[in-house]
N, CA, C, O and CB atoms as a CASP TS submission, in Angstrom:
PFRMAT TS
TARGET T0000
AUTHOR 0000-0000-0000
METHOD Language model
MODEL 1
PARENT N/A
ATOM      1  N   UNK     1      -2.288  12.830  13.270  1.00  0.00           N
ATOM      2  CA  UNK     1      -3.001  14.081  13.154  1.00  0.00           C
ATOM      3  C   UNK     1      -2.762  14.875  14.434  1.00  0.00           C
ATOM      4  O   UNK     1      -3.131  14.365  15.491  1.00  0.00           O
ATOM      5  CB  UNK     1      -4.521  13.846  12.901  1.00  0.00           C
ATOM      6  N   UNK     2      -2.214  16.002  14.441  1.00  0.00           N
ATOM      7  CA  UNK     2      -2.171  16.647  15.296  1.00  0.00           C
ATOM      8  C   UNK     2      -3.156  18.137  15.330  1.00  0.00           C
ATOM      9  O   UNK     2      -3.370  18.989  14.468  1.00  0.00           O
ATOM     10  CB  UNK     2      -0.885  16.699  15.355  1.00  0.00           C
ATOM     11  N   UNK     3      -3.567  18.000  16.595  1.00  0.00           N
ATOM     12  CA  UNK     3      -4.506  19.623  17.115  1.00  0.00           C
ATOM     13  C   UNK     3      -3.822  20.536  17.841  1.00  0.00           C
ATOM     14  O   UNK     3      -2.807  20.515  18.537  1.00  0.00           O
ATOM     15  CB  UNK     3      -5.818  19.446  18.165  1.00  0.00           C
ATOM     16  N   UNK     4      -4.768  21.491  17.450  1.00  0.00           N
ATOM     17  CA  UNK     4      -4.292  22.772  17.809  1.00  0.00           C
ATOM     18  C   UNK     4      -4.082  22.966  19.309  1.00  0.00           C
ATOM     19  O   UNK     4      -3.441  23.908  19.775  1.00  0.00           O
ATOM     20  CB  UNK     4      -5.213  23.766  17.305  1.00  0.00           C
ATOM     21  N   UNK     5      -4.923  21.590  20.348  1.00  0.00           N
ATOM     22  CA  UNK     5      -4.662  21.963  21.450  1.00  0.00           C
ATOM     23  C   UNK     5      -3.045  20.929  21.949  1.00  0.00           C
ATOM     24  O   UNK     5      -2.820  20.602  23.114  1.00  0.00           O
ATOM     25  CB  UNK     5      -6.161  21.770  22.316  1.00  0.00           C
ATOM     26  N   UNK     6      -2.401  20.690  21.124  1.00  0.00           N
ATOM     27  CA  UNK     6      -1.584  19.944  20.876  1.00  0.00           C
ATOM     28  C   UNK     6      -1.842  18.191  21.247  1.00  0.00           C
ATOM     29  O   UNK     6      -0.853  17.459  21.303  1.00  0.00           O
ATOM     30  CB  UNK     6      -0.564  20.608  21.481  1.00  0.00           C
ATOM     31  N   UNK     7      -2.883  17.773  21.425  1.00  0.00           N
ATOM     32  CA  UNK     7      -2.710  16.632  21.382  1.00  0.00           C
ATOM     33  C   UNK     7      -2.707  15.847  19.947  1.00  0.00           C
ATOM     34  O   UNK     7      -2.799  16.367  18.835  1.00  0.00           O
ATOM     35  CB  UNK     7      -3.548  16.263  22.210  1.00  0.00           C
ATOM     36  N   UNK     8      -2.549  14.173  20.330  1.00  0.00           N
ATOM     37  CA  UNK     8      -1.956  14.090  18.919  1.00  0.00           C
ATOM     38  C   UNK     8      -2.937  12.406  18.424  1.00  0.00           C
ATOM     39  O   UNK     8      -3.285  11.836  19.458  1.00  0.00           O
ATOM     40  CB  UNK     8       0.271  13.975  19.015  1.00  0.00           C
ATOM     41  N   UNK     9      -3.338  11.697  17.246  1.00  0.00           N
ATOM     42  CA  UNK     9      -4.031  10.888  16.835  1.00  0.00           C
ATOM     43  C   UNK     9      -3.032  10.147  15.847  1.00  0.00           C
ATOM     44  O   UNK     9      -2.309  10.815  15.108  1.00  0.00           O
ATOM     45  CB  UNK     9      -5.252  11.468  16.365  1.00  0.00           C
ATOM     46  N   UNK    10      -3.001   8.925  15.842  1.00  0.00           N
ATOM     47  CA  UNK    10      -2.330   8.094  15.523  1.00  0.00           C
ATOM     48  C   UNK    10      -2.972   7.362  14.090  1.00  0.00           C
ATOM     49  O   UNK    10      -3.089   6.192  14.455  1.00  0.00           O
ATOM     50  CB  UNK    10      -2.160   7.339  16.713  1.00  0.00           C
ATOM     51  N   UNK    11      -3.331   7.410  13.011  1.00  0.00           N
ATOM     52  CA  UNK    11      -4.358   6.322  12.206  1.00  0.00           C
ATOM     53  C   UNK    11      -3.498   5.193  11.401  1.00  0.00           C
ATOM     54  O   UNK    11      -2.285   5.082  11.224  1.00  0.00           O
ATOM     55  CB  UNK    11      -5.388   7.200  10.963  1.00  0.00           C
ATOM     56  N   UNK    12      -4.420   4.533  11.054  1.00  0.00           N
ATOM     57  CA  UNK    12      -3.463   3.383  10.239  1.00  0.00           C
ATOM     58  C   UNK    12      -4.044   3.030   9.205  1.00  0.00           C
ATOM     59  O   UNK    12      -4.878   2.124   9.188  1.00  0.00           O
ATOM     60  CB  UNK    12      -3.131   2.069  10.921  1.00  0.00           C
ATOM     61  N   UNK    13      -3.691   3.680   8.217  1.00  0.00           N
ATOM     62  CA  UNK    13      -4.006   3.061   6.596  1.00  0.00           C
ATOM     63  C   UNK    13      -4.269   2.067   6.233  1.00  0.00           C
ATOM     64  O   UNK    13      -5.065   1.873   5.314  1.00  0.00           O
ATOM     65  CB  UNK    13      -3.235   3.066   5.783  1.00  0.00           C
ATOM     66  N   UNK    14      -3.535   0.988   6.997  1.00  0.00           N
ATOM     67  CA  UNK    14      -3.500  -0.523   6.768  1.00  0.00           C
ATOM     68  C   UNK    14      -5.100  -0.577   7.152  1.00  0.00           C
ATOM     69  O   UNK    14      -5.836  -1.368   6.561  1.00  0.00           O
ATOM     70  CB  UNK    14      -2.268  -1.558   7.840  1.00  0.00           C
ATOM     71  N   UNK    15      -5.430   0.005   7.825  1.00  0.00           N
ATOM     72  CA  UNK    15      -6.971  -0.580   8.759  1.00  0.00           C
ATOM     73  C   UNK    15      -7.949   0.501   8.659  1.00  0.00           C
ATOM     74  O   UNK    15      -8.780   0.726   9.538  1.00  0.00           O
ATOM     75  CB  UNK    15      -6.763  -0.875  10.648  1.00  0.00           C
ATOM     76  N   UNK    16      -7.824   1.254   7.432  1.00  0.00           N
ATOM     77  CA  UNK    16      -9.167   1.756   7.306  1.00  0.00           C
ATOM     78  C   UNK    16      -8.948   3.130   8.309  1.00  0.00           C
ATOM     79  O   UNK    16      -9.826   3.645   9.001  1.00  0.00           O
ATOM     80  CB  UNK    16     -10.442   0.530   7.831  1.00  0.00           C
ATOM     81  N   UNK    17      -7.560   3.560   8.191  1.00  0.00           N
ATOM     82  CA  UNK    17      -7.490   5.039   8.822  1.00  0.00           C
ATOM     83  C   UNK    17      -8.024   5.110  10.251  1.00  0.00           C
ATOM     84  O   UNK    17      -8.267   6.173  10.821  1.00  0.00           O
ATOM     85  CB  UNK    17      -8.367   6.095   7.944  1.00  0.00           C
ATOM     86  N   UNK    18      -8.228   3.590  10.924  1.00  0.00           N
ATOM     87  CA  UNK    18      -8.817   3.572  12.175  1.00  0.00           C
ATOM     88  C   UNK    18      -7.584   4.314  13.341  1.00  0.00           C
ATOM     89  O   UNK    18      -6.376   4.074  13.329  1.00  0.00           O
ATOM     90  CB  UNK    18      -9.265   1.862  12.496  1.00  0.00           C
ATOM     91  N   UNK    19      -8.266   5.187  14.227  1.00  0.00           N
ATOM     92  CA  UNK    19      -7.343   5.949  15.086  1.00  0.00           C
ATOM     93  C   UNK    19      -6.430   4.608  16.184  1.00  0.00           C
ATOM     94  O   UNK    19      -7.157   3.616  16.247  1.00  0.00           O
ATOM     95  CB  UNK    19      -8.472   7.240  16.107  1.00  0.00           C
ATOM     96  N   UNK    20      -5.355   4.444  16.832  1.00  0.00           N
ATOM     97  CA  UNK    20      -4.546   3.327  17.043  1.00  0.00           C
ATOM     98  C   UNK    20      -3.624   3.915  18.251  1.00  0.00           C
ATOM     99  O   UNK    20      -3.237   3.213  19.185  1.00  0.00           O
ATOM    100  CB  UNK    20      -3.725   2.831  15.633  1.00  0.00           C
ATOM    101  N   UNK    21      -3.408   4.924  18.144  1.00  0.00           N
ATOM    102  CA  UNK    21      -3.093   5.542  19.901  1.00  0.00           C
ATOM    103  C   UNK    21      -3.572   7.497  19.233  1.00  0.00           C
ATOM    104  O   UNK    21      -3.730   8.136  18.193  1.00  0.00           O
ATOM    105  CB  UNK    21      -0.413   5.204  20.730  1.00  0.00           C
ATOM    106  N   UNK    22      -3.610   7.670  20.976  1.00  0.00           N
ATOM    107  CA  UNK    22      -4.344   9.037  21.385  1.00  0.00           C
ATOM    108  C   UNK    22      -3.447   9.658  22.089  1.00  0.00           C
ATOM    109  O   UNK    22      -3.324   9.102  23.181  1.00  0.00           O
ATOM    110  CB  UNK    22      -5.659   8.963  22.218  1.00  0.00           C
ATOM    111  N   UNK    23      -2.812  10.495  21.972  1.00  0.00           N
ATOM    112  CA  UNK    23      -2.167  11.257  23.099  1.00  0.00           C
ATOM    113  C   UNK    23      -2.015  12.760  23.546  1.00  0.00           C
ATOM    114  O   UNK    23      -2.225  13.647  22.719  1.00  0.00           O
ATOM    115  CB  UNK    23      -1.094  10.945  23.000  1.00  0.00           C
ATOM    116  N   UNK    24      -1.723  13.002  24.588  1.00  0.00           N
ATOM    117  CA  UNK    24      -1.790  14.492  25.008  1.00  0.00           C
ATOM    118  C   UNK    24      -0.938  15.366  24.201  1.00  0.00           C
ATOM    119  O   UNK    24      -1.189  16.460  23.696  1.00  0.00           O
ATOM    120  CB  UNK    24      -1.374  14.689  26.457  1.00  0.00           C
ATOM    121  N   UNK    25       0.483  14.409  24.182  1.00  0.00           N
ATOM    122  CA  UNK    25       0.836  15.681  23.308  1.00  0.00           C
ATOM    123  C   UNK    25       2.174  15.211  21.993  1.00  0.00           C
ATOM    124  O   UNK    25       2.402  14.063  22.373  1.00  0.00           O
ATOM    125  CB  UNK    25       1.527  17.067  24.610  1.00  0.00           C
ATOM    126  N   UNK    26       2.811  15.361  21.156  1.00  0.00           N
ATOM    127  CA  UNK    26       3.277  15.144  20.044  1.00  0.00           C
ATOM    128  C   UNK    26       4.667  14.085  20.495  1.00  0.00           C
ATOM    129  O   UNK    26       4.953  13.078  19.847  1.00  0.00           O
ATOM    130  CB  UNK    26       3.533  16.616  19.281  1.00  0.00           C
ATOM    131  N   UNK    27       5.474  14.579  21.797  1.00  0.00           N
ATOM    132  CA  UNK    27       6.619  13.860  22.151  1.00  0.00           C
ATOM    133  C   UNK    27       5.961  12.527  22.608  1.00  0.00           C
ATOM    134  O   UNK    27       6.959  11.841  22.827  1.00  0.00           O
ATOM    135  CB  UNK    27       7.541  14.612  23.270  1.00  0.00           C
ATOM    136  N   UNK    28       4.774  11.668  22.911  1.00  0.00           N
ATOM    137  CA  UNK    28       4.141  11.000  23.759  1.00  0.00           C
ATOM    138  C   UNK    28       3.857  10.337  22.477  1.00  0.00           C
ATOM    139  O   UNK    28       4.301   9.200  22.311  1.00  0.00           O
ATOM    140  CB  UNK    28       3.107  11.593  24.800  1.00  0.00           C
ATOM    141  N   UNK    29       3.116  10.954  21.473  1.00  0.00           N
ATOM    142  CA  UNK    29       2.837  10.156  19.923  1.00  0.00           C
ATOM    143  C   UNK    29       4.139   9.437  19.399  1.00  0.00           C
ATOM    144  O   UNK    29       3.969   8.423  18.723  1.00  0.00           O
ATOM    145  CB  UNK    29       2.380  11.353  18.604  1.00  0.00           C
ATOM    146  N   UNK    30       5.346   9.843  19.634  1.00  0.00           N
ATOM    147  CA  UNK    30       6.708  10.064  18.286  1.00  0.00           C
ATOM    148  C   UNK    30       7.321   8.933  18.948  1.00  0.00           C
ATOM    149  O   UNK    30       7.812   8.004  18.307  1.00  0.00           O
ATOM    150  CB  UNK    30       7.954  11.807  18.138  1.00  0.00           C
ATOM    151  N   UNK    31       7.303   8.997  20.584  1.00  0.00           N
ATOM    152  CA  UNK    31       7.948   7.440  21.723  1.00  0.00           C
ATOM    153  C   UNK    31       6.792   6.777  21.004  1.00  0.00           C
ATOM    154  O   UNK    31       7.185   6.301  19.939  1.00  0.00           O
ATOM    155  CB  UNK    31       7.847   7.410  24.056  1.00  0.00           C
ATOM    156  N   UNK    32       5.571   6.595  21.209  1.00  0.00           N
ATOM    157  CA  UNK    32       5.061   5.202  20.985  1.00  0.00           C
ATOM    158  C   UNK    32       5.166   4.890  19.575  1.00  0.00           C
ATOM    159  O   UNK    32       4.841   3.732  19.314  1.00  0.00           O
ATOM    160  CB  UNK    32       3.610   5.012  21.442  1.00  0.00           C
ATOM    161  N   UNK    33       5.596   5.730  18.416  1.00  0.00           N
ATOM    162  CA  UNK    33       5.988   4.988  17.169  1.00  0.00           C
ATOM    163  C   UNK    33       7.031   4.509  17.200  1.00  0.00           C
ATOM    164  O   UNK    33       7.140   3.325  16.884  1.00  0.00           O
ATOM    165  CB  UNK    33       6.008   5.591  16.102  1.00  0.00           C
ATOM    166  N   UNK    34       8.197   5.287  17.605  1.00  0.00           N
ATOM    167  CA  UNK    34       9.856   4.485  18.003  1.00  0.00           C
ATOM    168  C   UNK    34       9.555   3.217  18.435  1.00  0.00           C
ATOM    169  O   UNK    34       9.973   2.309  17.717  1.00  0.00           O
ATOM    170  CB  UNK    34      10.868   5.201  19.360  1.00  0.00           C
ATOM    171  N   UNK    35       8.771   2.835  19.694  1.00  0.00           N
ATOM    172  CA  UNK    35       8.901   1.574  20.570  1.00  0.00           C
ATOM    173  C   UNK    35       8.500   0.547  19.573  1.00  0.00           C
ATOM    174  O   UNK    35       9.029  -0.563  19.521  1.00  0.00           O
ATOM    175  CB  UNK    35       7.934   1.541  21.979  1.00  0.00           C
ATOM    176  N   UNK    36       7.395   1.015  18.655  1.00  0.00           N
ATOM    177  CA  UNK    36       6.761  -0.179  17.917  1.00  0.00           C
ATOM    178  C   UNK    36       7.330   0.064  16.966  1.00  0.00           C
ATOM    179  O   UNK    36       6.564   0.145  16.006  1.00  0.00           O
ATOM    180  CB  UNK    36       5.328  -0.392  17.707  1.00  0.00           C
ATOM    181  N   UNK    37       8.454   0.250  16.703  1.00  0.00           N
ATOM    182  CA  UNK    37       9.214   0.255  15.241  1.00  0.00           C
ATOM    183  C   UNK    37       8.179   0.384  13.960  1.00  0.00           C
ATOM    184  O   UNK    37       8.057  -0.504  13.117  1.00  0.00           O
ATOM    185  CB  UNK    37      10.100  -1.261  15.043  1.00  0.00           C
ATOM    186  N   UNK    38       7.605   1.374  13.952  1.00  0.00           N
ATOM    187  CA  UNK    38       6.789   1.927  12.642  1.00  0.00           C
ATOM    188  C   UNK    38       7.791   2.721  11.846  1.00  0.00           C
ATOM    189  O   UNK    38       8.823   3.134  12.374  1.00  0.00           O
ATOM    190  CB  UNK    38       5.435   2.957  13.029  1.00  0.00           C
ATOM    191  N   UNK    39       7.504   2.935  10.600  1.00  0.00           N
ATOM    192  CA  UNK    39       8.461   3.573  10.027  1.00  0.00           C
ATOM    193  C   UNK    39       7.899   4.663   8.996  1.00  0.00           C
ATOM    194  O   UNK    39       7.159   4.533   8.021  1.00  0.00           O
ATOM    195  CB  UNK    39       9.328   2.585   9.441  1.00  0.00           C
ATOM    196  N   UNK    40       8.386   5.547   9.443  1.00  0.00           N
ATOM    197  CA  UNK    40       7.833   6.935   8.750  1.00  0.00           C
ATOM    198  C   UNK    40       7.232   7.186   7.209  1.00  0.00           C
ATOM    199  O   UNK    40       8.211   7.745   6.713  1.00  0.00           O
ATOM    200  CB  UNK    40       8.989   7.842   8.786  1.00  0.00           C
ATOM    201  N   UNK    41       6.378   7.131   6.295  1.00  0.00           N
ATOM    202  CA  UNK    41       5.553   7.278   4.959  1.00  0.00           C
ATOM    203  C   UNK    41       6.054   8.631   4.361  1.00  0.00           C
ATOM    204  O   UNK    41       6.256   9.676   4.980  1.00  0.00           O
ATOM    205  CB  UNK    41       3.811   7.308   5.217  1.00  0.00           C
ATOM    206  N   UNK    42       6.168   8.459   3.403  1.00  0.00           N
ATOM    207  CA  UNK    42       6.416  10.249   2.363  1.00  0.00           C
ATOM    208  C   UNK    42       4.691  10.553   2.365  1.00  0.00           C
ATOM    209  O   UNK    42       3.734   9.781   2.424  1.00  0.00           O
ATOM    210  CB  UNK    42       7.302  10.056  -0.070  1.00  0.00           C
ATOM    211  N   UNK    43       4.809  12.412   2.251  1.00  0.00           N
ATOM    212  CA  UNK    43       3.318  12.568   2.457  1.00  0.00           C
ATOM    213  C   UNK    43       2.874  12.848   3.396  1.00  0.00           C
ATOM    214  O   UNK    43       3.523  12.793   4.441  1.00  0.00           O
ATOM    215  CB  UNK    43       2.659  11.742   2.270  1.00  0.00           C
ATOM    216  N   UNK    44       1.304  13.345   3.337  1.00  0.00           N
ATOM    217  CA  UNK    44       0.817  13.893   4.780  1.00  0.00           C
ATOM    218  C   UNK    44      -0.062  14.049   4.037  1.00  0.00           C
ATOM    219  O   UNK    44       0.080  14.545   2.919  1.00  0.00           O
ATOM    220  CB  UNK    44       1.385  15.069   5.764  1.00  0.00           C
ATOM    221  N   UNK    45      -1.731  13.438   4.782  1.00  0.00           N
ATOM    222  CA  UNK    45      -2.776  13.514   5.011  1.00  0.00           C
ATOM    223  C   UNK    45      -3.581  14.901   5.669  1.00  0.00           C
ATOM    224  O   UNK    45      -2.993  15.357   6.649  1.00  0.00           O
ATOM    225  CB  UNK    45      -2.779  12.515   5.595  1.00  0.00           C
ATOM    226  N   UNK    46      -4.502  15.436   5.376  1.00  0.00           N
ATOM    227  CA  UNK    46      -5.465  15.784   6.321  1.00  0.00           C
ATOM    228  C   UNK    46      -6.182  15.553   6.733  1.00  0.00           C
ATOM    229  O   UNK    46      -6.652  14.725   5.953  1.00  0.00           O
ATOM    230  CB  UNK    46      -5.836  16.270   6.360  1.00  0.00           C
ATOM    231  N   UNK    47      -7.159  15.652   7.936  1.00  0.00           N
ATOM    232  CA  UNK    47      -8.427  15.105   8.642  1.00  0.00           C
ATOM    233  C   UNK    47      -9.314  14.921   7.121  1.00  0.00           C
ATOM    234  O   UNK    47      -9.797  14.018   6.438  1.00  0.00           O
ATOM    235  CB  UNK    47      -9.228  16.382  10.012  1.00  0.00           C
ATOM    236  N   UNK    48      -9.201  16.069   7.112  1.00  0.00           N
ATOM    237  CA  UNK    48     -10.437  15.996   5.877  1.00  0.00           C
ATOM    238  C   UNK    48     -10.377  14.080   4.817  1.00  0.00           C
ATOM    239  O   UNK    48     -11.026  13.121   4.400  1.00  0.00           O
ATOM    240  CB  UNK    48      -9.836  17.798   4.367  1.00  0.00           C
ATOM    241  N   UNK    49      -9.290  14.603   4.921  1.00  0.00           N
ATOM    242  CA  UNK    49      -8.780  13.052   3.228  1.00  0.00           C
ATOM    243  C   UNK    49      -8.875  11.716   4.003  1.00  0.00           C
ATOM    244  O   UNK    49      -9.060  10.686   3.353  1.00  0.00           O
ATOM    245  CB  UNK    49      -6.419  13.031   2.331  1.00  0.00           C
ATOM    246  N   UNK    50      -8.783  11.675   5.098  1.00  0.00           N
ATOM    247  CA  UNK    50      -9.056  10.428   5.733  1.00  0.00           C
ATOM    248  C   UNK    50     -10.442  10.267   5.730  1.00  0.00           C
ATOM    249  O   UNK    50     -10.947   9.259   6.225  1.00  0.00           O
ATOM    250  CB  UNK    50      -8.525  10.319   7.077  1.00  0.00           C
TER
END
């Protein structure tokens, strides 16, 4: 989930949409999914649907 003040929220479906990293800003979110080899979902959520 990303905000308007550009920082960025990480959730995980697997676990109940629980938030799983926090960051300042979108390039800082996108490295810590690369490192942990997550792999990208079709689709997109909003705050709201979580």
């Amino acid at each position: 989930m990303g905000e308007p003040s550009g920082s960025c929220r990480i959730h995980d479906p697997a676990d109940g949409y629980k938030v799983v990293f926090s960051s300042a800003t979108y390039d800082e979110a996108q490295t810590w999914l690369l490192e942990d080899e997550y792999e990208p979902v079709e689709g997109r959520l909003t705050e709201s649907e979580i």
